[in-house]
C-alpha positions as CSV (number, residue, x, y, z in Angstrom):
1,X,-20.3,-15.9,19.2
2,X,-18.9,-14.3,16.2
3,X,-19.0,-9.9,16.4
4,X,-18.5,-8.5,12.8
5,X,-20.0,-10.1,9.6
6,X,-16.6,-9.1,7.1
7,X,-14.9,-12.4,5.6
8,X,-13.0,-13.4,8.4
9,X,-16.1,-13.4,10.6
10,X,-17.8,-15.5,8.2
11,X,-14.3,-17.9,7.3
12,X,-14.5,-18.3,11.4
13,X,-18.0,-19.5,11.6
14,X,-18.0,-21.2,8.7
15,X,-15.2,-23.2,10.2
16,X,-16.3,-23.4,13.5
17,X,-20.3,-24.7,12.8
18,X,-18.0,-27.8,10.5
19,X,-17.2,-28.6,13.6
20,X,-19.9,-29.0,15.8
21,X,-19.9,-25.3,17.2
22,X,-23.2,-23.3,17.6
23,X,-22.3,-20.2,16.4
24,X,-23.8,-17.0,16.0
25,X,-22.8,-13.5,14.2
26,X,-23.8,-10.5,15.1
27,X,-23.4,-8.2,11.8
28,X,-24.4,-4.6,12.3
29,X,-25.1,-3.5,8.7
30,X,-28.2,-5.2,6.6
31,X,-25.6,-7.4,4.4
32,X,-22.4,-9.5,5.0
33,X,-19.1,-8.8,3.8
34,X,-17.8,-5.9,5.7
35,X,-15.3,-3.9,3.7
36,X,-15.4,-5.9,1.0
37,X,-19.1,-6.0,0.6
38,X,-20.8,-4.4,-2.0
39,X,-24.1,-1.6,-2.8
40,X,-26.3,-0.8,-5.4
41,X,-27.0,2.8,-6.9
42,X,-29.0,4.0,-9.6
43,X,-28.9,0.3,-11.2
44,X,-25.4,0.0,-10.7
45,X,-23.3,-2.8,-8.1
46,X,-20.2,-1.3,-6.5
47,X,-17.4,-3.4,-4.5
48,X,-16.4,-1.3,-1.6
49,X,-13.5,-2.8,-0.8
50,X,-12.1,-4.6,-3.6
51,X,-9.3,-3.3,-5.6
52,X,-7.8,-6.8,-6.6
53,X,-8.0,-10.3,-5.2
54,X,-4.4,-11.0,-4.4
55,X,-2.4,-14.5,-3.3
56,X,-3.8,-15.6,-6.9
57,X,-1.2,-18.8,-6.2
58,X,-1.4,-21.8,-8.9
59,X,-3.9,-24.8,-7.4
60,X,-0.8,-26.9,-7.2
61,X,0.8,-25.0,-4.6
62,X,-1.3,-26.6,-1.9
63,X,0.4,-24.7,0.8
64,X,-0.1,-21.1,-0.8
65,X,-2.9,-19.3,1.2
66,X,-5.9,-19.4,-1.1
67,X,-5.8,-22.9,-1.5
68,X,-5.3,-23.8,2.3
69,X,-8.0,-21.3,2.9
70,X,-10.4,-23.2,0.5
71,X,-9.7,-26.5,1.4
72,X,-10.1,-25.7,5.3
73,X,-13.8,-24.0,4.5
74,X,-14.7,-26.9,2.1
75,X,-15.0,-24.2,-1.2
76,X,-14.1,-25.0,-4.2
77,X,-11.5,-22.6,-6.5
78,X,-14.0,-22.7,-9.0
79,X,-17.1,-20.8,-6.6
80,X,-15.0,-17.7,-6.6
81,X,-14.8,-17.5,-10.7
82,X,-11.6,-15.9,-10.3
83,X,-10.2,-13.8,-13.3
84,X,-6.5,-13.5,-13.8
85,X,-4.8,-10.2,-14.4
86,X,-3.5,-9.6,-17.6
87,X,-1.1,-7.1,-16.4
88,X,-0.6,-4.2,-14.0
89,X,1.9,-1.5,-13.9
90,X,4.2,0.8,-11.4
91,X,5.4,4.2,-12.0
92,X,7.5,6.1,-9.9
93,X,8.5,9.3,-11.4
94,X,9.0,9.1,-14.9
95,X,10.1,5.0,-14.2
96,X,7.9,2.4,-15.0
97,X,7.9,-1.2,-13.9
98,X,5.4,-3.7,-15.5
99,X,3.7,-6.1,-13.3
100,X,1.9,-9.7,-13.8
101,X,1.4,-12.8,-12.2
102,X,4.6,-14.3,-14.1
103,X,7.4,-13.8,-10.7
104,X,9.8,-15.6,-13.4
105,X,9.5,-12.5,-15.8
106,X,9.4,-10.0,-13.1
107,X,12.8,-11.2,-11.6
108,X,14.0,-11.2,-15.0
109,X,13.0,-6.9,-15.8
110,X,14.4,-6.4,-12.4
111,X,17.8,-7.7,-14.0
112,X,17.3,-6.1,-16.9
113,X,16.3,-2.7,-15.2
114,X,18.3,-2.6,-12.7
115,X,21.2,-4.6,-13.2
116,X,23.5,-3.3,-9.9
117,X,20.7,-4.8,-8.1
118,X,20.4,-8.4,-9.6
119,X,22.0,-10.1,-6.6
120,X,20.5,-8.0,-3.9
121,X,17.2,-8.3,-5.5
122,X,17.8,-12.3,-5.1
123,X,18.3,-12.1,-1.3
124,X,16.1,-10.0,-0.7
125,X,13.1,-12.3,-1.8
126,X,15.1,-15.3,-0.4
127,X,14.6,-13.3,3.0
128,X,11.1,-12.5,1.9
129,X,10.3,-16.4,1.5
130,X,11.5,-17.4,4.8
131,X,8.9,-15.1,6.7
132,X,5.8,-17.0,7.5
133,X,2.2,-15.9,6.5
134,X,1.5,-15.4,9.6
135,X,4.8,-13.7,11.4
136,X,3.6,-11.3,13.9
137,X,4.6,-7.4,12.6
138,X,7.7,-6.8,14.6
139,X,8.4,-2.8,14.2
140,X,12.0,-3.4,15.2
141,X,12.4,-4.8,11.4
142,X,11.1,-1.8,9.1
143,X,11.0,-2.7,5.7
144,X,12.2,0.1,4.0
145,X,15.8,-0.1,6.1
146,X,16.0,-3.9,5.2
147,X,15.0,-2.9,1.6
148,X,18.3,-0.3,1.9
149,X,20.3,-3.1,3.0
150,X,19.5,-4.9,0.0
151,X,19.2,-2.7,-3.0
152,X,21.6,0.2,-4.0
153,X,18.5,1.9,-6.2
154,X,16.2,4.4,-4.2
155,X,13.7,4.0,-7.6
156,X,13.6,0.3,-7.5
157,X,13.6,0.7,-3.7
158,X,9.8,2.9,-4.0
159,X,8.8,1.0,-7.1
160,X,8.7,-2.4,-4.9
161,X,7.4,-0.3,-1.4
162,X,4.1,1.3,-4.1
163,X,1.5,-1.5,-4.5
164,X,2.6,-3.1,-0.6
165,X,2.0,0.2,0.8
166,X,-1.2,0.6,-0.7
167,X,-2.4,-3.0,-0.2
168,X,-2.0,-3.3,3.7
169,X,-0.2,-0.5,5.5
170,X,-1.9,0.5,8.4
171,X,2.1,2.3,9.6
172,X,2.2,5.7,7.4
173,X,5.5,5.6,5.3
174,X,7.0,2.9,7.1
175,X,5.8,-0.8,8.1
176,X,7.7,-3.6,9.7
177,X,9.1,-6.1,7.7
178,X,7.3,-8.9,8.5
179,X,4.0,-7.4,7.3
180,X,6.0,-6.1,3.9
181,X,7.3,-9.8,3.5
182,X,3.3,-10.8,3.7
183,X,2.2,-8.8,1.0
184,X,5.5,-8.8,-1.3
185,X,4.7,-12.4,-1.4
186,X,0.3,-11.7,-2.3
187,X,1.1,-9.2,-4.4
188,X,4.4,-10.1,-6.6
189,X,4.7,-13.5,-6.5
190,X,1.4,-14.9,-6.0
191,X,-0.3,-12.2,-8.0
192,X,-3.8,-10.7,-9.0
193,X,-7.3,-12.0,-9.8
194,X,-10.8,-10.5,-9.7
195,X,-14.5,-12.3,-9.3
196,X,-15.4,-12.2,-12.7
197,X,-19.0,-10.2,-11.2
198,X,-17.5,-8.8,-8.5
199,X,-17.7,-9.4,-4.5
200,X,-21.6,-9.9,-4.5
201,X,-21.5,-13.3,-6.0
202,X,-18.3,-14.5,-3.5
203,X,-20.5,-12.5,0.1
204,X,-23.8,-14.6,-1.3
205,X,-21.9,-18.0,-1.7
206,X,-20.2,-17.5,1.5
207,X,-23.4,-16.5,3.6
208,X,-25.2,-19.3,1.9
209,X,-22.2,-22.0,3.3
210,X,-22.7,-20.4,6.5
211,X,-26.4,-20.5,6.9
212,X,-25.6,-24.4,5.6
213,X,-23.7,-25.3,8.6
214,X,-26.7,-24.3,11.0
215,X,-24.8,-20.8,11.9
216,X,-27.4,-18.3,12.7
217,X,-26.8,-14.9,11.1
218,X,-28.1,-11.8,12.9
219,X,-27.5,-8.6,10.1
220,X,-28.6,-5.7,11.2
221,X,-27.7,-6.1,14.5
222,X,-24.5,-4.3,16.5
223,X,-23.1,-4.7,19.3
224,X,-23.3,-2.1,21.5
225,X,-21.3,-3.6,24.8
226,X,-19.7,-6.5,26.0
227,X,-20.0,-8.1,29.5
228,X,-17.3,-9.9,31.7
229,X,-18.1,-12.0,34.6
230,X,-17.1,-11.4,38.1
231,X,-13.8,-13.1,37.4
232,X,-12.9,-10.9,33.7
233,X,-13.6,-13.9,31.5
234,X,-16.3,-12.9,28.1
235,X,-20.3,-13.6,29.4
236,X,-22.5,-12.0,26.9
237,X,-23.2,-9.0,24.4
238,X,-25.5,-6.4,24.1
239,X,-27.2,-6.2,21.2
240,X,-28.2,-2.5,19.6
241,X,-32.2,-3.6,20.1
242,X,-31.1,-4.5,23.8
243,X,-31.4,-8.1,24.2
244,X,-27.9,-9.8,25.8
245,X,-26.7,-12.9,24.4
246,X,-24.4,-15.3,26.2
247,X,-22.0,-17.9,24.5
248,X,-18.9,-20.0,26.0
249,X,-16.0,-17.6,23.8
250,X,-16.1,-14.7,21.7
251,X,-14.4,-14.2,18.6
252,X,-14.1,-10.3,17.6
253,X,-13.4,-9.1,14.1
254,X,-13.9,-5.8,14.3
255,X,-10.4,-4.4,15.3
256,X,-9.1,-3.9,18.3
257,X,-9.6,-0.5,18.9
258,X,-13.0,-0.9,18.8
259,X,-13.3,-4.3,20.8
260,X,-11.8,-2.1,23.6
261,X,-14.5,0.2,23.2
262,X,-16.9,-2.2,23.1
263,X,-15.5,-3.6,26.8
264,X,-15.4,-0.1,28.2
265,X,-11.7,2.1,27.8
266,X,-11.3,1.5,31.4
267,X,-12.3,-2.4,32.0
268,X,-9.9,-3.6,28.7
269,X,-6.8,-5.7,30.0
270,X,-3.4,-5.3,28.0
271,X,-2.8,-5.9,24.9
272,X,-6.0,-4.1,24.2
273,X,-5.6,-1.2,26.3
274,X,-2.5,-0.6,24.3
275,X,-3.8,-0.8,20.8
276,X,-4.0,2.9,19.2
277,X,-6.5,4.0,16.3
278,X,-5.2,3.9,12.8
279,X,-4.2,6.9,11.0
280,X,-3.8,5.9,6.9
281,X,-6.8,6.9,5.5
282,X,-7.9,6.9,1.6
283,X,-10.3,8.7,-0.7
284,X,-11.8,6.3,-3.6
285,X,-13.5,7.6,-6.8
286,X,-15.5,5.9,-9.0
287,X,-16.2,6.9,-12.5
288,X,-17.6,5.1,-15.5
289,X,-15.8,5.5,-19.0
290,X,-18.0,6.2,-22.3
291,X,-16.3,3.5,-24.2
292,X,-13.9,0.2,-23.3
293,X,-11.0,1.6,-21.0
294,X,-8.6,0.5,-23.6
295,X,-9.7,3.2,-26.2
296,X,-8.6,5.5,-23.6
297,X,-5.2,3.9,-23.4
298,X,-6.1,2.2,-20.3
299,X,-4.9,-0.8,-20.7
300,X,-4.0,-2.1,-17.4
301,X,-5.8,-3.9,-14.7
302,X,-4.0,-1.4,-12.3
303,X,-1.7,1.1,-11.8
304,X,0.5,2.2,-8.9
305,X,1.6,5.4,-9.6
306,X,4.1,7.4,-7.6
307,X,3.5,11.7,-8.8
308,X,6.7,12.6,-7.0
309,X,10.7,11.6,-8.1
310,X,10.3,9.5,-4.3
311,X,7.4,7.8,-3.1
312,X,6.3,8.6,0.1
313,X,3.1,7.1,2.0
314,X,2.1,9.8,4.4
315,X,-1.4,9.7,6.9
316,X,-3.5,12.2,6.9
317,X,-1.7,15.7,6.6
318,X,-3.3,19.4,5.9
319,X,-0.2,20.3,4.0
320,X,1.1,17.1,2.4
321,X,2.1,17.6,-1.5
322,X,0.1,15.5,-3.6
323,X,2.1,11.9,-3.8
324,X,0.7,8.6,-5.1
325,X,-2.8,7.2,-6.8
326,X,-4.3,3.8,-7.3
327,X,-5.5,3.0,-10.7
328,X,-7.9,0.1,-11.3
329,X,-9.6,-0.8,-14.0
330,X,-11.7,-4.1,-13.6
331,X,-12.4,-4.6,-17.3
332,X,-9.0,-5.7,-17.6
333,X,-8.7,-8.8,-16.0
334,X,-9.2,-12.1,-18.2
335,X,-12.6,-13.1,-18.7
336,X,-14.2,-10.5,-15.8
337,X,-17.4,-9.0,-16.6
338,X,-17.1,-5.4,-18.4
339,X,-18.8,-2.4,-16.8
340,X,-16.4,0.2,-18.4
341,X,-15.9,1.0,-14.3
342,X,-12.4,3.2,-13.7
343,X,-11.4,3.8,-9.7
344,X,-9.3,5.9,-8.1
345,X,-7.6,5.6,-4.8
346,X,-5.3,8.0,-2.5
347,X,-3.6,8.6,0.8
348,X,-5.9,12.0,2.1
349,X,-2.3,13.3,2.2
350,X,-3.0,13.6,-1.6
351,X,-5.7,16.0,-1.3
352,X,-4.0,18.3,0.8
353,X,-5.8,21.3,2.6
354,X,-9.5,19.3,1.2
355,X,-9.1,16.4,4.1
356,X,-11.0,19.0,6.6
357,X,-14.1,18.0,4.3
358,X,-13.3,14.4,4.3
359,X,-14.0,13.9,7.7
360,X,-17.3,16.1,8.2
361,X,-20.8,13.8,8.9
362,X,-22.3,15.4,5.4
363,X,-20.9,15.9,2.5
364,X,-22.3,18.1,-0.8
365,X,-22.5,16.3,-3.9
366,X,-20.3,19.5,-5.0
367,X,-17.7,18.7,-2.8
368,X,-17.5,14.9,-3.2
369,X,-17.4,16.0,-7.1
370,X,-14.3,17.9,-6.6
371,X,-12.8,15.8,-4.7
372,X,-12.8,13.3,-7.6
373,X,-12.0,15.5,-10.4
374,X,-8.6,16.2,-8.6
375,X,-7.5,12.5,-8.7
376,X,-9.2,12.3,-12.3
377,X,-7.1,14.7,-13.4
378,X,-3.8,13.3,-11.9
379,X,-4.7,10.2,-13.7
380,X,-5.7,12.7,-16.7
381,X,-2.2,14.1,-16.9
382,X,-1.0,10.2,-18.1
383,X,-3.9,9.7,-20.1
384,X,-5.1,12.8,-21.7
385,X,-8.2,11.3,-23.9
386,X,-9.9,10.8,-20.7
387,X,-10.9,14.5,-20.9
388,X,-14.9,13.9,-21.0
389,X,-15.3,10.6,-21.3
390,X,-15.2,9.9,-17.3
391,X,-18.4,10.7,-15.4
392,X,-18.4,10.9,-12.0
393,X,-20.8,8.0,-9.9
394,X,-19.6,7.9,-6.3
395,X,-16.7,8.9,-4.0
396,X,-15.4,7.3,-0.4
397,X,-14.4,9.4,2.2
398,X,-12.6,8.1,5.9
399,X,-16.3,9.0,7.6
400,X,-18.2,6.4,5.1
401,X,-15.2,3.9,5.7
402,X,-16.2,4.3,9.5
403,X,-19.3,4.8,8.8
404,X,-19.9,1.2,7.2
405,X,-17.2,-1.0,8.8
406,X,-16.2,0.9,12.4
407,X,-12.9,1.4,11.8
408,X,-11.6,4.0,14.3
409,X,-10.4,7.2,12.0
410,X,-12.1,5.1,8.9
411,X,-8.7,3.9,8.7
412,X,-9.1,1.0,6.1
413,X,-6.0,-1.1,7.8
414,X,-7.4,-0.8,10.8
415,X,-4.5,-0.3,14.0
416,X,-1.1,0.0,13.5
417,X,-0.6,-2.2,16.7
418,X,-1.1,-6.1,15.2
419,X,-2.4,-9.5,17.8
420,X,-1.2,-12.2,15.6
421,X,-2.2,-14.6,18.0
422,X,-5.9,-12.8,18.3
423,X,-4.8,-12.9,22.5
424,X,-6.9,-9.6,24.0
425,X,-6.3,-10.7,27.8
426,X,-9.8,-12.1,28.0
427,X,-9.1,-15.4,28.0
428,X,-12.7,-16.2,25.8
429,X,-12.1,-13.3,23.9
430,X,-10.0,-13.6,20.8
431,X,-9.6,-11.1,17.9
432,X,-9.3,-12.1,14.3
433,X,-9.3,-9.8,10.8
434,X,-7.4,-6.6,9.7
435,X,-5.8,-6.5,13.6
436,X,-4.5,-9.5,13.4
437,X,-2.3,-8.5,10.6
438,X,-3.5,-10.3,7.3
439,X,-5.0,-7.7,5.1
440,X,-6.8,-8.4,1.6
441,X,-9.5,-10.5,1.1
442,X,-7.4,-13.7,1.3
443,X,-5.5,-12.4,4.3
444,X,-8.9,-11.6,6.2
445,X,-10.3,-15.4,5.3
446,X,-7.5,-17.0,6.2
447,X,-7.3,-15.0,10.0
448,X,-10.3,-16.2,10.8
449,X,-9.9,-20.0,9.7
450,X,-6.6,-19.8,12.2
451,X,-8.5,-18.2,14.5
452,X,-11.5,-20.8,14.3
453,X,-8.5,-23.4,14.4
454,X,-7.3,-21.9,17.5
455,X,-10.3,-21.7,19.3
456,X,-11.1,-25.6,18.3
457,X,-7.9,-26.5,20.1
């Protein structure tokens, strides 16, 4: 039994009904995908979760994670129609550092940028490549004190810290080492792709594998509780229309915050009764651009942009200055389908004294149009032809993030406590996806094959 419908639930099952297993997943919302699903509004499809598909590693490195990932759920690379970037950039002040999937070239601008930090630059990805994908997150290693040991430049120290934050840190300005290491090696030198349509194609293939296998899908069906026998070992769920369901094991993807609620706050054994909520939260934006982004000047596939001299990640805060924004444009990427789309993500921290609105049940359509405008014109003060060409579609708040996927908080990393082994003290019960510490679309398939793998064993 599979609880949670996101990509790792479906990598698990998937994995799980190739070999043999009856499995069934119990996904509370009326499509698969979880955060990186998709909706439809007023004619328009919009990805929820994806910014960028990252670990875009070459098909001859068999051991990178995409192409273990694929060959252990039997896809092909081709069934994702993955579109390269053509470039991304970082800003940190008034210092910019450009960004592709050529690692070669980017060691080489570090050089050239930042030539006191050649040689600690070098180690420090030498250290970076002896941490394994799936190292637990040890907090006694934080990132940003080994990045001190490494580089004399506090620029080039943010610069690298921008696009890792704000692709998998579920720790507020810090995050341990381990976890940095992960996505240093996703983001910089594997690199970014996009589906050329978007996630909707990718869910749909991957629900359509999984119905293959014999799995049996149950959308629009949470769970509500789950039962332990007599002697604490996983029985059954309860299903929101009431019926219980029994299985042999029970693989949660949901987080583990929420698992524990699901078992009762007072019946959950350590390491679950342990796990605390997650605090970084974001606001996203979506707008759509009169003409091509590039007449605009917007001519990268992203954008990590630090609005302060020093970068600083911060959860949410009611007096925290205004500090960093995620840029993507999706028309940028090699061969992807245009939309003339243009998104914009931040920390709440951004917004300052607004976040009291971010977390209400309701929302105006006022209110989420201000929100917007702010980051639009952050991003407007870079790019001043923007001014009237950018309407306004749709905007994210924490309460839709938990809203739609659960996440205590609607904190899109989920805890800041990590189970890389998916161990909850139920010995039936395992956890895989955000909680067990691989984030991005990639991360969260490959949890749940290793999970599936360790529950074949």
């Amino acid at each position: 039994m599979v609880i949670g419908g996101g990509l790792s639930g479906l990598a698990a099952s998937i994995r799980l009904a190739h070999f043999g297993k009856r499995v069934g997943v119990f996904e509370s919302h009326t499509k698969a995908g979880g955060l990186n699903s998709w909706y439809e509004r007023d004619g328009r499809v919009f990805d929820t979760g994806l910014h960028a598909f990252t670990n875009f590693a070459s098909p001859a490195d068999t051991a990178a994670p995409l192409n273990r990932t694929l060959r252990q759920l039997r896809l092909r690379r081709e069934d994702l129609h993955l579109c390269p970037q053509s470039h991304s950039l970082i800003r940190c002040g008034t210092t910019e550092l450009p960004l592709d999937n050529d690692f070669a070239g980017f060691r080489k601008r570090i050089a050239t940028q930042f030539p006191e930090d050649r040689k600690g630059f070098e180690a420090l990805v030498e250290r970076i490549e002896q941490c394994a994908y799936a190292d637990a997150p040890a907090s006694e290693h934080p990132a940003r004190k080994v990045l001190a040991e490494h580089l004399k430049s506090k620029r080039l120290h943010d610069l690298l810290c921008l696009p890792v934050f704000f692709f998998g840190n579920a720790w507020g300005d810090q995050m341990p080492f381990s976890a940095f290491a992960t996505l240093f090696k996703s983001i910089f030198i594997e690199g970014f792709a996009r589906p050329q349509d978007g996630m909707r194609p990718v869910i749909e293939h991957l629900t359509s594998r999984l119905l293959e296998t014999g799995a049996k899908l149950h959308l629009g069906c949470g769970v509500t509780k789950i039962n332990l026998d007599n002697s604490g070992k996983f029985q059954s769920i309860l299903e929101n229309s009431g019926q219980i369901f029994t299985a042999d094991c029970c693989l949660s993807t949901i987080g583990a915050v929420e698992t524990r609620k699901l078992l009762g706050d007072a019946d959950a054994p350590a390491p679950l009764s342990n796990a605390q909520p997650g605090e970084v939260q974001f606001v996203e934006s979506f707008f759509e651009l009169d003409d091509a982004p590039a007449v605009y000047g917007l001519t990268d596939c992203m954008q990590f942009i630090g609005l302060e001299s020093n970068f600083a990640f911060r959860p949410m805060s009611a007096t925290a200055p205004t500090d960093s924004l995620l840029v993507c444009v999706p028309d940028n990427y090699v061969g992807v389908t245009p939309t003339r789309m243009l998104r914009l993500s931040a920390p709440i921290a951004s917004l300052g004294p607004l976040h009291n609105d971010l977390c209400r049940d309701a929302m105006s359509p006022g209110i989420k149009s201000i929100l917007a405008q702010t980051l639009l014109a952050q991003l407007g003060a870079y790019y001043p032809r923007l001014a009237g060409h950018a309407k306004f579609l749709d905007l994210y708040t924490p309460h839709t993030f938990c809203r739609f996927t659960g996440h205590a908080n609607g904190a899109i990393y989920g805890s800041p406590d990590k189970f890389a082994d998916g161990a909850t003290g139920v010995p039936n019960l395992t956890l895989a996806g955000t909680d067990q510490g691989l984030l991005g679309i990639v991360g969260a398939l490959l949890s749940g094959v290793l999970a599936a793998n360790r529950i074949l064993k």
